[in-house]
VEXZARO-250131 format. One line per field, with one value per residue (C-alpha): residue number from 0; residue in one letter; x, y, z. Coordinates in Angstrom, 1 decimal. Example, Ala and Ser with C-alpha at 12.3 -4.5 7.8 and 13.67 -1.06 7.14 Angstrom:
<atoms>
gugu c(0:1)
fikol c(A:S)
u c(12.3:13.7)
v c(-4.5:-1.1)
w c(7.8:7.1)
</atoms>
This chain:
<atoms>
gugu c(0:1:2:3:4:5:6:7:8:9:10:11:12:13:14:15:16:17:18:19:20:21:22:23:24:25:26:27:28:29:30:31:32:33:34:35:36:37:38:39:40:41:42:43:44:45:46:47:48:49:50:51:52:53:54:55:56:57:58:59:60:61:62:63:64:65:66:67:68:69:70:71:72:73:74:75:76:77:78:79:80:81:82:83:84:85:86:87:88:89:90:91:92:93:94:95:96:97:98:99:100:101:102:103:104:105:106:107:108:109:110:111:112:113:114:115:116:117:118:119:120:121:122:123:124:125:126:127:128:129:130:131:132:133:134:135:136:137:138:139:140:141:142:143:144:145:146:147:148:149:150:151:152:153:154:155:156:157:158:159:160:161:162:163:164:165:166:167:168:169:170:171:172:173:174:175:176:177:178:179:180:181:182:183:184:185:186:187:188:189:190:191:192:193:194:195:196:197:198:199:200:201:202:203:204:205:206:207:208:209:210:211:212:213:214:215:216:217:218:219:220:221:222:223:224:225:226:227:228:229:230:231:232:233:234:235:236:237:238:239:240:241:242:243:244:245:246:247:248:249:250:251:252:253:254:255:256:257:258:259:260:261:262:263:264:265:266:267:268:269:270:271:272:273:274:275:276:277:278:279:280:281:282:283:284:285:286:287:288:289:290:291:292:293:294:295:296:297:298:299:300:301:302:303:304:305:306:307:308:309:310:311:312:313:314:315:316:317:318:319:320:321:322:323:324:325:326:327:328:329:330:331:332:333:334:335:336:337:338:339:340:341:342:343:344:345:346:347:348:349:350:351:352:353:354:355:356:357:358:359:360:361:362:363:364:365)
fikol c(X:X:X:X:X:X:X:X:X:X:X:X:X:X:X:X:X:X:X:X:X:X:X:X:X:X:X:X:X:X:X:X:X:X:X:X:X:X:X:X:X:X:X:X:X:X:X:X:X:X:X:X:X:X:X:X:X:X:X:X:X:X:X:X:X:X:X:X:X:X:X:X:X:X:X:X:X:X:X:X:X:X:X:X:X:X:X:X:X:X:X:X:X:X:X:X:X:X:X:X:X:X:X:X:X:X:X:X:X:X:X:X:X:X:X:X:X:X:X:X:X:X:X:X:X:X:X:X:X:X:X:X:X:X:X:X:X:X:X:X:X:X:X:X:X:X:X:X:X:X:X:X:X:X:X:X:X:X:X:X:X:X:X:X:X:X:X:X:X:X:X:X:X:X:X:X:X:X:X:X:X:X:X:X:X:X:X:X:X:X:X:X:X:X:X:X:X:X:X:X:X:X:X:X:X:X:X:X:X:X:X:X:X:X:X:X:X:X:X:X:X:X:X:X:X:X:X:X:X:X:X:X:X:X:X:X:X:X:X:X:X:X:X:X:X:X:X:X:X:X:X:X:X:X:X:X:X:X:X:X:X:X:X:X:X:X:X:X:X:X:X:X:X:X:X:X:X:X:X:X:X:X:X:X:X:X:X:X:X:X:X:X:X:X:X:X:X:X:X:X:X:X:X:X:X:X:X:X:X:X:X:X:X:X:X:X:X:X:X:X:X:X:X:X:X:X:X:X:X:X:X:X:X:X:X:X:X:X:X:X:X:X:X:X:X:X:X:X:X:X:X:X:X:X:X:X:X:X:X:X:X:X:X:X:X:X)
u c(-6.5:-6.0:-6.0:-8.1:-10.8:-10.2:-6.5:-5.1:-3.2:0.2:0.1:0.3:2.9:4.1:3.0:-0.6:-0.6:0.2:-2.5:-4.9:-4.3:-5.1:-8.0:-9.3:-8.5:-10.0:-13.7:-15.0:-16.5:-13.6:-13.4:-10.1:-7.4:-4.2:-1.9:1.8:4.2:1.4:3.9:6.6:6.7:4.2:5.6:4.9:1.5:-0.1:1.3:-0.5:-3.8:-3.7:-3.2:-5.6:-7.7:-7.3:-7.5:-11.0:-11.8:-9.9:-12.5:-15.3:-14.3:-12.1:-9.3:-5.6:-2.3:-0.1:3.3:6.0:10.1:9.7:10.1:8.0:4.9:4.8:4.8:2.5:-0.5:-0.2:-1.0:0.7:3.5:4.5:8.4:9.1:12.9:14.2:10.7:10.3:8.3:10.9:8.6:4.5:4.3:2.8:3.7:4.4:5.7:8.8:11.1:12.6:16.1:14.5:12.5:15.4:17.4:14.2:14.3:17.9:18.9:21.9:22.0:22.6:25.1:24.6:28.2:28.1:26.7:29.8:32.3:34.8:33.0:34.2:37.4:36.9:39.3:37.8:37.7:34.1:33.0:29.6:28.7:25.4:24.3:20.5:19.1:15.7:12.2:8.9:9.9:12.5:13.7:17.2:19.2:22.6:24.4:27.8:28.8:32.5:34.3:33.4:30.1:27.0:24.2:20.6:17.4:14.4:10.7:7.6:6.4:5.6:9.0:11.1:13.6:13.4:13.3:16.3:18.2:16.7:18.1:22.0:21.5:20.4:16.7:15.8:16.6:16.5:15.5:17.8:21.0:24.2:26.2:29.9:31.0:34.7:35.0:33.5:29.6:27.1:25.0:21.4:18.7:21.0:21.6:24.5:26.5:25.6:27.1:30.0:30.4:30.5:27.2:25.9:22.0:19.8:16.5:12.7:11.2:13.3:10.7:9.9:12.9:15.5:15.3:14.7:12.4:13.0:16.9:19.3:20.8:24.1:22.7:21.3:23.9:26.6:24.3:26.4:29.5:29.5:31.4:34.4:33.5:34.0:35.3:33.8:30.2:30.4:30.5:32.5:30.4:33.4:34.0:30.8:29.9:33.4:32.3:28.7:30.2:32.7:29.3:27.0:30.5:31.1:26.6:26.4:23.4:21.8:21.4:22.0:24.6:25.1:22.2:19.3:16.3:16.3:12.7:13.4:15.0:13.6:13.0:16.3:18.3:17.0:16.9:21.1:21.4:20.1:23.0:25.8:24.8:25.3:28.4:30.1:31.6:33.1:31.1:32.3:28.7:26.3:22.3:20.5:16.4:14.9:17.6:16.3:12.4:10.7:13.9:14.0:16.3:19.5:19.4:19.1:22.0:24.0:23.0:23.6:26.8:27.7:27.0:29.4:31.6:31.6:31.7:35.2:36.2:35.9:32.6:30.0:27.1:23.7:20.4:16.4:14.6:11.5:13.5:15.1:17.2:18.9:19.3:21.1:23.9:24.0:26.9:24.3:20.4:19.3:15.7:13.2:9.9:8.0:11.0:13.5:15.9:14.4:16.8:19.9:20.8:24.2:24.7:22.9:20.0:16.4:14.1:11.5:13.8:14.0:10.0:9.3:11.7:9.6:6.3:7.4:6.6:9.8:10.0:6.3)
v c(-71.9:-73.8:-70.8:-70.4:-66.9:-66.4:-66.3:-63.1:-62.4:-61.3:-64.6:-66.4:-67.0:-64.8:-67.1:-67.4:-63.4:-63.3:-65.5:-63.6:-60.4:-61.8:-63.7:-59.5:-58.5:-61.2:-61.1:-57.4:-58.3:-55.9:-56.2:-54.8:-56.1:-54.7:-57.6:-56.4:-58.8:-61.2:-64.5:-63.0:-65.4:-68.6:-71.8:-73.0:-75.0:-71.4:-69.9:-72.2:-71.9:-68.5:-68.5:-70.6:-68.2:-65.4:-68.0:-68.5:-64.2:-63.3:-65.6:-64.1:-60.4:-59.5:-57.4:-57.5:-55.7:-57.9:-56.5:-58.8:-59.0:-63.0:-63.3:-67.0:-65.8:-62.7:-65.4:-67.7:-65.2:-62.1:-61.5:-57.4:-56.5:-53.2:-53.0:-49.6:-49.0:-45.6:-44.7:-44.3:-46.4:-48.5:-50.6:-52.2:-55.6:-58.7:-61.4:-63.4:-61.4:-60.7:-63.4:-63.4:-62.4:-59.3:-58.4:-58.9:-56.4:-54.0:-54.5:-53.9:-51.7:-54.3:-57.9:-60.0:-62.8:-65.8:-65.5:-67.8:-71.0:-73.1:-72.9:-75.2:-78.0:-77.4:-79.4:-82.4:-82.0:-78.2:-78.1:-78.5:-75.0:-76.2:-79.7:-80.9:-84.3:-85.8:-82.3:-82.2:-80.0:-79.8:-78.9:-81.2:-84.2:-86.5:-84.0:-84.5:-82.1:-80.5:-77.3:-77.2:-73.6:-72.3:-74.4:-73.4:-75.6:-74.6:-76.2:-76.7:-77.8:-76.5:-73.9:-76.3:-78.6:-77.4:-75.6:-72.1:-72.9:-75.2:-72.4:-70.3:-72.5:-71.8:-68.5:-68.6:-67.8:-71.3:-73.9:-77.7:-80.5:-83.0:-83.0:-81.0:-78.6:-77.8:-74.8:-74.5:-77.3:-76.0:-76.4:-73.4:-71.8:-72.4:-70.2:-66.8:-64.9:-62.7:-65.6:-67.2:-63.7:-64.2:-67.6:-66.4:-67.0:-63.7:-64.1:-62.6:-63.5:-64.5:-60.9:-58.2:-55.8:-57.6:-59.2:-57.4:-53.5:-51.3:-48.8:-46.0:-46.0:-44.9:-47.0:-46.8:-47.5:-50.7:-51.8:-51.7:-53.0:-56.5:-55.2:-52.4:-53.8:-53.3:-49.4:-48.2:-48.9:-49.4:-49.5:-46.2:-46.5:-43.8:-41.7:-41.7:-45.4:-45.8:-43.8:-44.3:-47.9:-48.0:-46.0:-49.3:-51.4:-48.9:-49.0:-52.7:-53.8:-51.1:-49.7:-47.0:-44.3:-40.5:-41.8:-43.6:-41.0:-41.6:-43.8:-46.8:-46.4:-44.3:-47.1:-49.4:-53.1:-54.1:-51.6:-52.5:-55.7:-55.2:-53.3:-56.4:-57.9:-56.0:-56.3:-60.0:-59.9:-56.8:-59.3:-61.5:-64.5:-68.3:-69.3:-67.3:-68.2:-66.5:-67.0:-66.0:-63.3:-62.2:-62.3:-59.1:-57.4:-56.1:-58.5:-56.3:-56.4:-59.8:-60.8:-58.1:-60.3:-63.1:-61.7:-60.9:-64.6:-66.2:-63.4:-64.8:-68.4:-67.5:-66.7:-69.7:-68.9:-71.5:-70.4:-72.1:-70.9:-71.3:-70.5:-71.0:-69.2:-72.1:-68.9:-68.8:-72.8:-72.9:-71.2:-73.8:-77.0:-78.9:-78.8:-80.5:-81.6:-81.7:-83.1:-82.8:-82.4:-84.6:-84.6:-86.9:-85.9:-84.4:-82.8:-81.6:-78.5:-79.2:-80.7:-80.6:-78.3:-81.3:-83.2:-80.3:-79.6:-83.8:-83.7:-80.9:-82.0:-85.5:-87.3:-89.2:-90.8:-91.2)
w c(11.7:15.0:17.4:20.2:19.6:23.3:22.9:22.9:20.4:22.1:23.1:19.8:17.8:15.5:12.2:14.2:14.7:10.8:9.5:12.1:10.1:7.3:8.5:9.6:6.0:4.6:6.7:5.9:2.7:1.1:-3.2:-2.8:-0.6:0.1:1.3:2.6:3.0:4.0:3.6:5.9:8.7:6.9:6.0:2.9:3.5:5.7:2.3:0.1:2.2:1.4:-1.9:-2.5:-0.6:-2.2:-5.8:-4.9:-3.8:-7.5:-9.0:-7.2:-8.5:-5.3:-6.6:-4.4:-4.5:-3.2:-2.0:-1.6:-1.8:-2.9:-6.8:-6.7:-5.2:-7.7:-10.5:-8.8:-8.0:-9.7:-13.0:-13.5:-11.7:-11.0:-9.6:-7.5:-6.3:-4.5:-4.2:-7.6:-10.3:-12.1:-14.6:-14.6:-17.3:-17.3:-15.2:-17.9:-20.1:-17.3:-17.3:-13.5:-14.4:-15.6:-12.5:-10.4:-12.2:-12.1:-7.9:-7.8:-10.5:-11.4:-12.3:-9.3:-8.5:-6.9:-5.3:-2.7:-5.0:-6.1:-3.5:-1.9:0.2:4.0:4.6:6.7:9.6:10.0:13.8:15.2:16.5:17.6:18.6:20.5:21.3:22.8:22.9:23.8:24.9:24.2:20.8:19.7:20.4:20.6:18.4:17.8:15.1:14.8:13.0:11.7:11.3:7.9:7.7:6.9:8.1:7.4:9.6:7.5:8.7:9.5:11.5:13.9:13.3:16.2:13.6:15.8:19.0:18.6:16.9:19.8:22.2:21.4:21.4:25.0:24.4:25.7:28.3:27.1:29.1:28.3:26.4:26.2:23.3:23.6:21.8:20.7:23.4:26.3:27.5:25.9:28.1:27.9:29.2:29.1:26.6:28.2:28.8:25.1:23.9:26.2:25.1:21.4:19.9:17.5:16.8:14.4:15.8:13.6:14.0:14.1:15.4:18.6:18.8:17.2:17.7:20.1:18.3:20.5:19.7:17.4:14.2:16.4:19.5:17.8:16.0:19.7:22.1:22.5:22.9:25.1:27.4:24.8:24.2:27.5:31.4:34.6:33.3:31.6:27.4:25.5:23.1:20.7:20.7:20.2:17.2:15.7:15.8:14.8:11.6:11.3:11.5:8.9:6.3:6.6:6.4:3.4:5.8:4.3:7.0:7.9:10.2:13.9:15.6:12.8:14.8:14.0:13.1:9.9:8.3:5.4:6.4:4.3:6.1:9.8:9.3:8.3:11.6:13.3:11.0:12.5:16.0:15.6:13.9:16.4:19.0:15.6:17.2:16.4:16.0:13.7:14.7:11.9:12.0:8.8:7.9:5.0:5.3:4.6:2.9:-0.9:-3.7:-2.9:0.7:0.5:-1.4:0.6:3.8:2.2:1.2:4.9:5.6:3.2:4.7:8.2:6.6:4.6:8.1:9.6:11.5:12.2:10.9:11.8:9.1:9.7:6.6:4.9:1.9:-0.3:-1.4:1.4:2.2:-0.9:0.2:2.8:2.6:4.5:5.2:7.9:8.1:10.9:11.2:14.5:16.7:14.8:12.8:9.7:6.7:5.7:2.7:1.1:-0.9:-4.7:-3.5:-5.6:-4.7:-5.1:-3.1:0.0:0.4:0.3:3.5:5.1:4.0:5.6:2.1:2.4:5.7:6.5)
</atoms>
């Protein structure tokens, strides 16, 4: 790890926090592990430094339950799997002796679509919702992209590509040095997120827990905090409004709850991390920034957010993805590539997963 032992560790970045975790785990000596969600914010070479990791413990008679919500790294390290659902024990078999079409309908009690694979390619004279040219900081450099209506354009890199912090930048999170974006034709705001959410930009940012919720809140109070400008008059928000249309939001996310005045805190990760969800699509945004949307969450949730993102593409929102999760680049009509600040490759919808991770890993364009 290249992190600082004097750093502290609010200070890092959320991937570095991760892989210090693990690093604690890992250095008691333990001879049984429990990892949870250990891969939830690790790009695919921090992934495969830990599995080769715990490869090397497994051989030395260090036993590890490994909870995860990704099907790929089930197969790659575990040799049982035990799938729970509801809180109750659904199924334990070998590995290999459960082909994946199996375990997904064991994780979400049904046989899941891939609905939003083998649509309609985005017609070329869509109007151009987002467009950005010679964007720079210290993270990326000389981009230029655009973003029709009813696109869907994923960012792929590494952790340390640039990917976030550009998406973080139209959503107001970050001020670039150089550059300029136009959003349905007129300049987006950098460096304020009040006036990106004016402008029409809906975000659902990397970590929903320090980023996305307020803990200490309801699932309604959550799910309205963009828009309560539109539930209310001269600064004061009604109560009705606003639990009439929290209920709106819980209906339309499928969010599992008790109602608008559960805490936020009770929920499940899939179910808070759909809250998040609805707070970004309440104001009906032109521009979608999603960051990760569906790390940590069970198989269901994740094809229900997916589901909510093809939604907003059929309705001619702009949608902009980061992901780590090929999953969800596939439902993108374009991938666009960066490798230390730049963007080095671009991909259209059917790409090769080979093809992809070569682009990342910067195998293709030295």
């Amino acid at each position: 790890m290249r992190v600082d032992p004097g750093a502290r560790t609010s200070e890092l970045k959320v991937e570095d926090r991760q892989m210090v975790e693990i690093a604690r785990a890992l250095s008691f000596g333990a001879r049984f592990i429990v990892l949870d969600e250990p891969t939830a914010q690790l790009d695919n070479r921090e992934i495969e430094r830990l599995f080769t990791r715990m490869r090397a413990l497994q051989d030395s008679g260090v036993t590890f339950l490994f909870i995860s919500h990704h099907l790929q790294e089930v197969y790659e390290v575990c040799q049982t799997v035990t799938v729970l659902r509801d809180a109750r024990w659904i199924t334990t078999a070998p590995v290999a002796d459960l082909p994946r079409a199996a375990l997904v309908e064991a994780m979400a009690g049904e046989s899941v679509t891939e609905s939003g694979l083998g649509r309609e390619p985005v017609a070329a004279h869509a109007p151009v919702v987002l467009e950005a040219h010679g964007l720079g900081s210290g993270a990326y450099q000389d981009i230029d992209l655009t973003v029709r209506g009813g696109e869907v354009v994923g960012l792929a890199g590494s952790s340390g590509s640039g990917k976030v912090e550009l998406a973080e930048s139209f959503a107001g999170l970050h001020t670039p040095t150089g550059g300029s974006a136009r959003l349905d034709g007129r300049a987006l705001p950098f460096g304020d997120v009040r006036a990106a959410l004016t402008a029409g930009v809906g975000c659902v940012p990397r970590d929903r827990h320090e980023q996305g919720l307020v803990a200490g809140m309801t699932v309604g109070d959550n799910a309205t905090l963009s828009v309560l400008d539109r539930l209310g008059r001269h600064g004061f928000v009604g109560t009705g409004a606003r639990r009439g249309f929290a209920r709106e939001l819980i209906d339309r996310l499928g969010i599992h709850t008790e109602g608008p005045e559960q805490p936020v805190s009770d929920l499940s990760g899939g179910n808070a991390q759909k809250v998040v969800m609805a707070r970004a699509l309440a104001g009906d945004p032109r521009l979608l920034v999603l960051i990760n949307p569906t790390a940590g969450v069970d198989v269901k949730s994740k094809q229900s957010l997916l589901a909510r993102m093809d939604s907003a593409r059929e309705d001619g929102t702009a949608v902009l993805v980061v992901s780590d999760e090929l999953d969800d680049l596939r439902r993108c009509d374009r991938v666009l590539v960066l490798f230390h600040g730049r963007i080095v490759a671009e991909h259209r919808a059917g790409w090769r997963d080979h093809e992809l991770i070569a682009s990342i890993e910067g195998v293709d364009h030295g």
